[in-house]
C-alpha positions as CSV (number, residue, x, y, z in Angstrom):
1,X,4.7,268.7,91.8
2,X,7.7,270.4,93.0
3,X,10.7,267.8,94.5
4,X,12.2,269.4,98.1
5,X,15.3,271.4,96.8
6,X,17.7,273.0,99.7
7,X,16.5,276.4,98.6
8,X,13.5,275.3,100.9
9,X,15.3,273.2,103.5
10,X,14.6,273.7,107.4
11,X,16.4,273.0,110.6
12,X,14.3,271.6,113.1
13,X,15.6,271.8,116.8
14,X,13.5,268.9,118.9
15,X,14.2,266.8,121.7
16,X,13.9,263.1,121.6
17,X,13.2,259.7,124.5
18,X,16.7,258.1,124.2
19,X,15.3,255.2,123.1
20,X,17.0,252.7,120.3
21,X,14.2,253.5,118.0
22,X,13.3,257.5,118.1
23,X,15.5,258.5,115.5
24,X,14.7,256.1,112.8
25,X,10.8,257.0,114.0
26,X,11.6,260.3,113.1
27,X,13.3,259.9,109.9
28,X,10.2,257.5,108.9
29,X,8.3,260.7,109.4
30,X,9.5,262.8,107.4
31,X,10.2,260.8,104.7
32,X,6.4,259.5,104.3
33,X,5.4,263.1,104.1
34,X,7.5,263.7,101.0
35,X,10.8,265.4,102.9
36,X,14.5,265.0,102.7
37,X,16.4,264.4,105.8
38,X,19.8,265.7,105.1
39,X,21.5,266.3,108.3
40,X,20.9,264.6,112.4
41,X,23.7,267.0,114.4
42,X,23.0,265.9,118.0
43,X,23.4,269.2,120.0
44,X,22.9,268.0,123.6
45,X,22.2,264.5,125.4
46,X,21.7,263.3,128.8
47,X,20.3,259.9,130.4
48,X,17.1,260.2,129.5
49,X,16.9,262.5,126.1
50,X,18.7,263.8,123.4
51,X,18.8,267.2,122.0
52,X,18.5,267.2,118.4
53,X,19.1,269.4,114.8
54,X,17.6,267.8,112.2
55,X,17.7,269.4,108.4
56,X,15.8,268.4,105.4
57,X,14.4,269.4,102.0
58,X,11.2,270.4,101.3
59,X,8.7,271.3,98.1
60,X,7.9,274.8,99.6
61,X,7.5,276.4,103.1
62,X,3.7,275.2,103.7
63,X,5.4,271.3,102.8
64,X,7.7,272.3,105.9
65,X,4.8,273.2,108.2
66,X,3.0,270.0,107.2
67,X,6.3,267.9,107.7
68,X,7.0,269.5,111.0
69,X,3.4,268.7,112.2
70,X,3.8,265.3,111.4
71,X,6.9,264.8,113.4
72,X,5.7,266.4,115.8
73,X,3.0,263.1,116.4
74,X,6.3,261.2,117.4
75,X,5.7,260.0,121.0
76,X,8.2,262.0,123.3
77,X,9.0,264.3,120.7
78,X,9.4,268.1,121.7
79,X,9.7,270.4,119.1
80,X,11.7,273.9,119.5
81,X,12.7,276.0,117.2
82,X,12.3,275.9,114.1
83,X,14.7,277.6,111.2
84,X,14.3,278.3,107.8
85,X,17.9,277.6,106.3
86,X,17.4,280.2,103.2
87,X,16.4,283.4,105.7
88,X,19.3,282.5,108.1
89,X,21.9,282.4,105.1
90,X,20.6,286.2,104.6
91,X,20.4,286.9,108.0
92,X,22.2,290.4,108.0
93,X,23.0,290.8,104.5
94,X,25.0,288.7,102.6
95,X,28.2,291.2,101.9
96,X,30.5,293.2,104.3
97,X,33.1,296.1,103.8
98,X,36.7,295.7,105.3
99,X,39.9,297.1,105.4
100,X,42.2,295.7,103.1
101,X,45.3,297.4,105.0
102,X,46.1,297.1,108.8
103,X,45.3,300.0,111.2
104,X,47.3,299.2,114.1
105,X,49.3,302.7,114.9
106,X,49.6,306.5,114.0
107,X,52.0,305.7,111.1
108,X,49.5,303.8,109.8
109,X,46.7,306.2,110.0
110,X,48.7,309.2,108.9
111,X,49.4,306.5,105.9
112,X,45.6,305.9,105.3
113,X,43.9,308.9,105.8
114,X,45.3,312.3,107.4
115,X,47.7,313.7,106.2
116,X,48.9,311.4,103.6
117,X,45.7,311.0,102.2
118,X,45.8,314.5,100.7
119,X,48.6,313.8,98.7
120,X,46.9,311.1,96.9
121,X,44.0,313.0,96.2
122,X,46.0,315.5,94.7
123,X,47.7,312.9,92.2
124,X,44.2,311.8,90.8
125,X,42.9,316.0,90.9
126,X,46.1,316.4,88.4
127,X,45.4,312.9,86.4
128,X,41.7,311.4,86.6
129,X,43.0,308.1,85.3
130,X,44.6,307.6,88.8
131,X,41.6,306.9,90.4
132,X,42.0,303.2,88.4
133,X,45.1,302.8,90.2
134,X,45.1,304.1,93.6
135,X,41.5,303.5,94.7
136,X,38.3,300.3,95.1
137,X,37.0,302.1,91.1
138,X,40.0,299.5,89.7
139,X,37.9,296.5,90.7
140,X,34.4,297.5,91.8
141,X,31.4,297.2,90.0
142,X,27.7,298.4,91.0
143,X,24.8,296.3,90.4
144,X,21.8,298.8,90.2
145,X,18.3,297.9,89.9
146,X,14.9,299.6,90.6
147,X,13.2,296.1,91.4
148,X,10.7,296.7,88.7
149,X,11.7,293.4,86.8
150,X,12.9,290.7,89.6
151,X,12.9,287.4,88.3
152,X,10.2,285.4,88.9
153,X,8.3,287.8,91.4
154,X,7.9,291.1,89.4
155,X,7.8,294.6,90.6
156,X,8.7,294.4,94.4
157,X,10.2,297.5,94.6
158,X,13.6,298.7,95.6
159,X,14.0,297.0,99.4
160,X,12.6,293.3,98.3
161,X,15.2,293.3,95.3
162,X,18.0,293.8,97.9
163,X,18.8,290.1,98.6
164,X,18.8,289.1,94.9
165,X,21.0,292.2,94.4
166,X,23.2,291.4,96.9
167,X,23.6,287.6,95.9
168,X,24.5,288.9,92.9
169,X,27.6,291.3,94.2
170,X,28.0,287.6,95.9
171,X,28.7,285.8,92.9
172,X,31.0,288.5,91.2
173,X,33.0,288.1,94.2
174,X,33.2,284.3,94.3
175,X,33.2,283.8,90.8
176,X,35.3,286.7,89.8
177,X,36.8,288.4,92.3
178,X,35.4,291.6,91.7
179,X,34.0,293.8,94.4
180,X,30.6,294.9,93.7
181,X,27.7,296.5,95.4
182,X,24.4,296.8,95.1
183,X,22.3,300.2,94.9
184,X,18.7,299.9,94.6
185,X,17.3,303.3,93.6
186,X,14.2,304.8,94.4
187,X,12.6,305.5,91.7
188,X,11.0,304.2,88.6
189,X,12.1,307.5,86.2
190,X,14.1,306.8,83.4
191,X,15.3,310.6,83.7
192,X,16.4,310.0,87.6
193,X,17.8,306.5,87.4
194,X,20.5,307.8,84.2
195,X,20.8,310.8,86.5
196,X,21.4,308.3,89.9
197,X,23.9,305.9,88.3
198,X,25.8,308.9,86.3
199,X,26.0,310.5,89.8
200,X,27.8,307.5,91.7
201,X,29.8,306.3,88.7
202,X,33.1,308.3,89.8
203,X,33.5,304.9,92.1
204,X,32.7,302.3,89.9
205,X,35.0,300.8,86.9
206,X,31.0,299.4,85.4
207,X,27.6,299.4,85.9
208,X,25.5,296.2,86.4
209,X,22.0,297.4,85.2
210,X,19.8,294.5,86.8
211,X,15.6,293.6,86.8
212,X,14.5,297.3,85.4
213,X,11.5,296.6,83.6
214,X,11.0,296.8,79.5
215,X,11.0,299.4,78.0
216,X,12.6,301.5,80.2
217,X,15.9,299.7,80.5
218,X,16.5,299.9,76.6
219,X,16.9,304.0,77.1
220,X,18.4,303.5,80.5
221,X,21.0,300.9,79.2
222,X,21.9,303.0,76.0
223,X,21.6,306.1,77.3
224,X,24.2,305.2,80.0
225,X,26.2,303.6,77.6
226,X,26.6,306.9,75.5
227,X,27.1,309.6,78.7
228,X,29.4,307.3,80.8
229,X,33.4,306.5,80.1
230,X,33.1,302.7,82.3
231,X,31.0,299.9,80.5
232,X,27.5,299.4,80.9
233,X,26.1,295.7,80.9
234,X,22.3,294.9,81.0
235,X,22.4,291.4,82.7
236,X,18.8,290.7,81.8
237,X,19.7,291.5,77.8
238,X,23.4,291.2,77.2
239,X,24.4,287.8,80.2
240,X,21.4,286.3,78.9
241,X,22.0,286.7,75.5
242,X,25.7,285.5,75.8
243,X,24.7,282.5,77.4
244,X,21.7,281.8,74.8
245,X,24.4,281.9,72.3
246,X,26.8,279.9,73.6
247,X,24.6,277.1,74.4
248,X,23.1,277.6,71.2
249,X,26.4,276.7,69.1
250,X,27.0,273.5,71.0
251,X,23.3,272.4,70.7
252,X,23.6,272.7,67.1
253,X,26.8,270.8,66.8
254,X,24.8,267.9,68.8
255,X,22.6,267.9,65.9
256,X,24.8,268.4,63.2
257,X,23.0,272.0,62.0
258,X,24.8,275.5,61.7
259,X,22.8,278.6,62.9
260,X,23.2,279.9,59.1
261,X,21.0,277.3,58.1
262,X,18.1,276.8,60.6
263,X,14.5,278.5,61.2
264,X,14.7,279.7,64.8
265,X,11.4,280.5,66.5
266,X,11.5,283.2,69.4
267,X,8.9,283.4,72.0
268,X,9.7,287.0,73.8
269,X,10.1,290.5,72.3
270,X,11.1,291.6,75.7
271,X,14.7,292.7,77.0
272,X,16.4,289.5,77.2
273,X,14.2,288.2,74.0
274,X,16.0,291.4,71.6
275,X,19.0,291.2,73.1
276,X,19.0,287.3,72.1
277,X,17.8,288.1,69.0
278,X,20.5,290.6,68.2
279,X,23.5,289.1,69.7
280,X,21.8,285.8,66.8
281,X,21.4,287.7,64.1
282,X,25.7,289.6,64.7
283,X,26.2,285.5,65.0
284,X,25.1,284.5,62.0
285,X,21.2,283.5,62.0
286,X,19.2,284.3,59.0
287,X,16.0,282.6,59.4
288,X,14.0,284.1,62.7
289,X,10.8,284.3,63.6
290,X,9.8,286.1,67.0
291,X,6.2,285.9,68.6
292,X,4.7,287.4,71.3
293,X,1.6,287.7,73.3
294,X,0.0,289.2,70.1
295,X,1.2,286.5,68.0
296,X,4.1,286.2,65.6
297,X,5.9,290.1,65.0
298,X,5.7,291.0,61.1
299,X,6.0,294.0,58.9
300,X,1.7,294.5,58.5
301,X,0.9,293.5,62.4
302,X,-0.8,296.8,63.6
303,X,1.3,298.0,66.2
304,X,4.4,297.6,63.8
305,X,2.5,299.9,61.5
306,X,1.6,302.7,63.9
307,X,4.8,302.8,65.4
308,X,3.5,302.2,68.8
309,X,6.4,299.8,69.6
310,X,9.8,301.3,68.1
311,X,11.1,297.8,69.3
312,X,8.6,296.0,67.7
313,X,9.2,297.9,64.5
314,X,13.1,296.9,64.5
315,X,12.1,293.4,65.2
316,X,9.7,293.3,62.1
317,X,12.2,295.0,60.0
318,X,15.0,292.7,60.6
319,X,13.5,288.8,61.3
320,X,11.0,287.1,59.6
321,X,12.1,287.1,55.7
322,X,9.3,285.5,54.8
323,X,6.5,288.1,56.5
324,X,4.9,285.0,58.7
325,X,1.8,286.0,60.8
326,X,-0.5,284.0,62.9
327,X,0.2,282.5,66.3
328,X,3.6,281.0,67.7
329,X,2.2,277.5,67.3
330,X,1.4,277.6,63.5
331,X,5.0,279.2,63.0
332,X,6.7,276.7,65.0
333,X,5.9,274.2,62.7
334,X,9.2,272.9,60.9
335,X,11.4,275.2,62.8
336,X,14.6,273.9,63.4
337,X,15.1,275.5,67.1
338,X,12.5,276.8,70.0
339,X,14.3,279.4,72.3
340,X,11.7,281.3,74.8
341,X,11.9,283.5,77.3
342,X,8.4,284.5,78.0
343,X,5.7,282.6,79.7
344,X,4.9,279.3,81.3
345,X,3.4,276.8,79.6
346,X,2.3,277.9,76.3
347,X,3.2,274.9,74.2
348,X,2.7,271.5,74.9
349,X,4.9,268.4,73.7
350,X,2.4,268.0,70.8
351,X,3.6,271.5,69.7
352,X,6.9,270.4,69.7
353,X,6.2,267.3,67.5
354,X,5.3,269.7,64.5
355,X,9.2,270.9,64.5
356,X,11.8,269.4,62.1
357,X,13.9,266.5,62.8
358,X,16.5,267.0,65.3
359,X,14.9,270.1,66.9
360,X,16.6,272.0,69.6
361,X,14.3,274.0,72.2
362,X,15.6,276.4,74.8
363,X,12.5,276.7,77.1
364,X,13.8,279.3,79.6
365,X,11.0,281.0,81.4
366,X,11.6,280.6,85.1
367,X,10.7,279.7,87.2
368,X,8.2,277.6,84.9
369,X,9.3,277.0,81.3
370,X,7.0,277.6,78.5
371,X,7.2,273.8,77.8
372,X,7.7,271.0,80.1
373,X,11.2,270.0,79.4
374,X,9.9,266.2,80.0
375,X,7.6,266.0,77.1
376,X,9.6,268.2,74.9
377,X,12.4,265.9,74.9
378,X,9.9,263.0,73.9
379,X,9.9,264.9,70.9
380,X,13.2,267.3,70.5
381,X,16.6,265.8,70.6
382,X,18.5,269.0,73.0
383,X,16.3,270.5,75.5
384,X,17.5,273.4,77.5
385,X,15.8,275.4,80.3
386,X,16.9,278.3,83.1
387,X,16.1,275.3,85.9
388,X,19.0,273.9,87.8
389,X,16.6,270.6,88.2
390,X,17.1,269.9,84.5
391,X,20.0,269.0,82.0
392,X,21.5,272.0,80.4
393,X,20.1,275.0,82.8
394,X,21.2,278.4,81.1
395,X,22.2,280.6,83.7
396,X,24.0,284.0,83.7
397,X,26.3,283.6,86.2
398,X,28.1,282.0,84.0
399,X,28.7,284.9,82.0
400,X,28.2,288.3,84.1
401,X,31.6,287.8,86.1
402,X,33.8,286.7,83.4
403,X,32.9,289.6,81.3
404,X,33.2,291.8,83.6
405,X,37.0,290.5,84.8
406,X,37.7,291.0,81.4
407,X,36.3,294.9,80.8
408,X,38.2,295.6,84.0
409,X,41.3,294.1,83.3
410,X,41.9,295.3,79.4
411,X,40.1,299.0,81.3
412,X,37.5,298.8,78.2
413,X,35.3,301.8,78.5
414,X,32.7,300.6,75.9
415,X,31.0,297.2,75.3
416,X,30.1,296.1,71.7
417,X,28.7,293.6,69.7
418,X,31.9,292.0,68.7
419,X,32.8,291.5,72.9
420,X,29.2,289.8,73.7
421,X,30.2,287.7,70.7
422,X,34.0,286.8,71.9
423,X,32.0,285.7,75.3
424,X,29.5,283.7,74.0
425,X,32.1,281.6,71.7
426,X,34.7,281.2,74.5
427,X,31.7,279.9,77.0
428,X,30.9,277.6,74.5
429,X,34.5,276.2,74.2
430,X,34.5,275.4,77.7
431,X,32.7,272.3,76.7
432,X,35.1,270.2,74.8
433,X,34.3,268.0,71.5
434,X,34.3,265.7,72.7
435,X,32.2,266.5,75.9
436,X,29.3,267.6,74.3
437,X,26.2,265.5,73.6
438,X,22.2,266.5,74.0
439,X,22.5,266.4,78.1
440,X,26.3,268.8,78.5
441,X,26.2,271.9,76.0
442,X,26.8,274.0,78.5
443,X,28.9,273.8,81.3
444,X,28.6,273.6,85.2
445,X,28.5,277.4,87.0
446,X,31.4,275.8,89.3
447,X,33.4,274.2,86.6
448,X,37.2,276.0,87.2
449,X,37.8,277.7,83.7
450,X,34.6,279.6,82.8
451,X,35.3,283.2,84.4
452,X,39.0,282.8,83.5
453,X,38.3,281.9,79.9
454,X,35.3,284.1,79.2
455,X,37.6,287.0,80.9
456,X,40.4,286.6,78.5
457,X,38.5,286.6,75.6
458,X,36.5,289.7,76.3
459,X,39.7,291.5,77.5
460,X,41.9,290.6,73.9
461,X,38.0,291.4,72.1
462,X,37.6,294.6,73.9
463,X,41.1,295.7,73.9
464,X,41.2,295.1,69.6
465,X,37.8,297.2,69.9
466,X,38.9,301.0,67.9
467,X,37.0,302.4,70.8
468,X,37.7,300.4,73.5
């Protein structure tokens, strides 16, 4: 069972007898029933009765109605109105567009937009590279998605991917400091989304390419990535991967291994599951054995053979040296290190147990993992998951603003290999020697150096890049 989380927390306005014992009656309440009170703001009070807001946690928004019921059964208890914490924080959108100069006079706007305006334009008609200097392309990114992939919830289409899209210009913004914006297109054509993005990239200095569905976003992402002259970063592949890497180094140094030397078992042939395995293998990794669905991905496996998967083809051609078959399970056994990002709950801690000593498994399906991180660690010695409820979460937002801080500052126009790489091993630097154990391999999203260190090591990668 879920625990209540403040991602489904509640503010219940109510009135209450002034009498000694209402609020601790309350309180009892709610706390039988399985909530959180985090917060009693008394909002009114007179002789006879007091007005007030009370917040807690709860396991999901039916929990809430149940809880609210109950306190409701108080006697003298009147409840009003009743507000669901996470829809008010999006209440409106969670960005806005302002002025960064004053507009108080007719200097000013002859400064800012007739006639002085024209002169500026002029300068960047004459010299292109202007537009770096004297306009919002210097530091803005967009975050473009179809909604076809959204974490968790699937194809929901342009308009329900909107608030995830918007948290995550958010988080570029706080983490970073990098204006970005989100454009959800509508449409699910590869030809019209290359098309779309090419069309508005004059005003970007990068593209964001967020939840577009496999296989699609391979073409889209390296399409884009040829025709445009600004970087191009798949979150879903290239964040993921960085951060999958990073963790990975310090997990291994927990256990005394190097990735040289271990059998690492994927579960996920998807976007994020390549892009892991690629970033791995340009790493170091010898040894590594992919599954999916269909079982474990080798050279004879039918849909390798009649090319029905070019992905799956590339996957067979470069993992698996010794031309495994047979299910995830049965190739799991010995391996050295689990890392999934595929489905819940498809091995069990028994599973687990057949790994070498030492093992290291990155469960990181979300919201469920594809083995409960409690009874994999009766059995693995470094457990990692995408959960912020668990040690260890692996979360992109560690990466996605620091990498892009650095394209924009060192003005990269490309993104390599190398770059992911120079990410990954300053992330995992954050976390010191002597820091790291089984429970911290990675570090907090608000710890104070990440985007400033995973910035300057992408700009001094990109910048040595020949064709950055």
């Amino acid at each position: 069972m879920a625990l209540p989380s403040a991602a489904n927390s509640v503010t219940v306005r109510l009135v209450v007898p002034a009498r000694a014992t209402a609020v601790s009656e309350l309180t009892g309440v709610v706390e039988e029933a399985g909530g959180v009170v985090t917060g009693l703001d008394v909002t009114a009070s007179g002789h006879d009765a007091v007005r007030i807001d009370v917040t807690l946690m709860t396991r999901d928004p039916e929990h809430a109605d149940e809880i609210v019921a109950k306190m409701r059964t108080v006697p003298g208890v009147e409840i009003g109105k009743v507000s669901d914490r996470t829809f008010l924080m999006h209440l409106g959108g969670k960005l806005q567009i302002e002025s960064k100069v004053p507009i108080r006079n007719r200097d000013d706007l002859s400064l800012i937009y007739t006639p002085g305006v024209a002169r500026v334009c002029m300068a960047i008609a004459e010299n292109p590279e202007d537009a770096r200097r004297l306009t919002i392309k210097r530091n803005t990114v967009a975050v473009v998605t179809d909604g076809t992939a959204v974490l968790g919830l699937g194809d929901i289409g342009p308009l329900a991917a909107m608030p995830v899209m918007e948290g995550k210009a958010a988080l570029f913004k706080r983490f970073a400091d990098i204006d970005a914006f989100p454009i959800c297109l509508d449409t699910t054509d590869t030809e019209e989304i290359i098309t779309a993005v090419k069309a508005i990239s004059p005003v970007f200095a990068g593209i964001n390419l967020e939840d577009i569905s496999a296989p699609r976003c391979f073409e889209i992402e390296a399409r884009l990535r040829a025709e445009l002259d600004i970087p191009v970063f798949h979150d879903d592949q290239h964040g993921t991967a960085i951060v999958a890497l990073a963790a990975m180094r310090n997990a291994l140094a927990v256990v005394g291994k190097q990735l040289e030397d271990v059998k690492l078992v994927m579960s996920g042939a998807g976007a994020a599951g390549t892009a892991i395995l690629k970033l791995l293998l340009f790493a170091g990794a010898r040894n590594v054995v992919v599954a999916d669905m269909h079982g474990v991905v080798h050279k004879g496996r039918e849909d390798v053979l009649s090319g029905e998967h070019p992905n799956h083809e590339w996957i067979a051609e470069h993992t698996n040296p010794d031309n495994l078959s047979g299910t995830l399970v049965e190739a799991l056994a010995g391996a050295d290190v689990f890392l999934g990002v595929s489905a819940p709950n498809i091995l069990t801690g028994d599973d687990i147990a057949t790994m070498a000593d030492d093992a290291v498994v990155f469960a990181m399906a979300n919201p469920t993992p594809e083995v409960d991180p409690v009874e994999a660690a009766k059995h693995a010695t470094v457990v990692a998951t995408g959960r912020s409820d668990f040690a260890n979460q692996i979360n992109n937002v560690l990466v996605f603003p620091g990498v892009f801080r650095g394209l924009l500052d060192s003005g990269s126009k490309v993104l390599t290999p190398a770059v992911l790489l120079a990410a990954a091993e300053a992330l995992a630097g954050v976390v010191k020697e002597d820091e790291r154990n089984a429970t911290y391999i990675i570090p907090s999203v608000f710890h104070p150096d990440v985007a400033e260190v995973v910035a300057a090591a992408v700009a001094k990668a990109a910048t040595s890049e020949p064709h950055a």
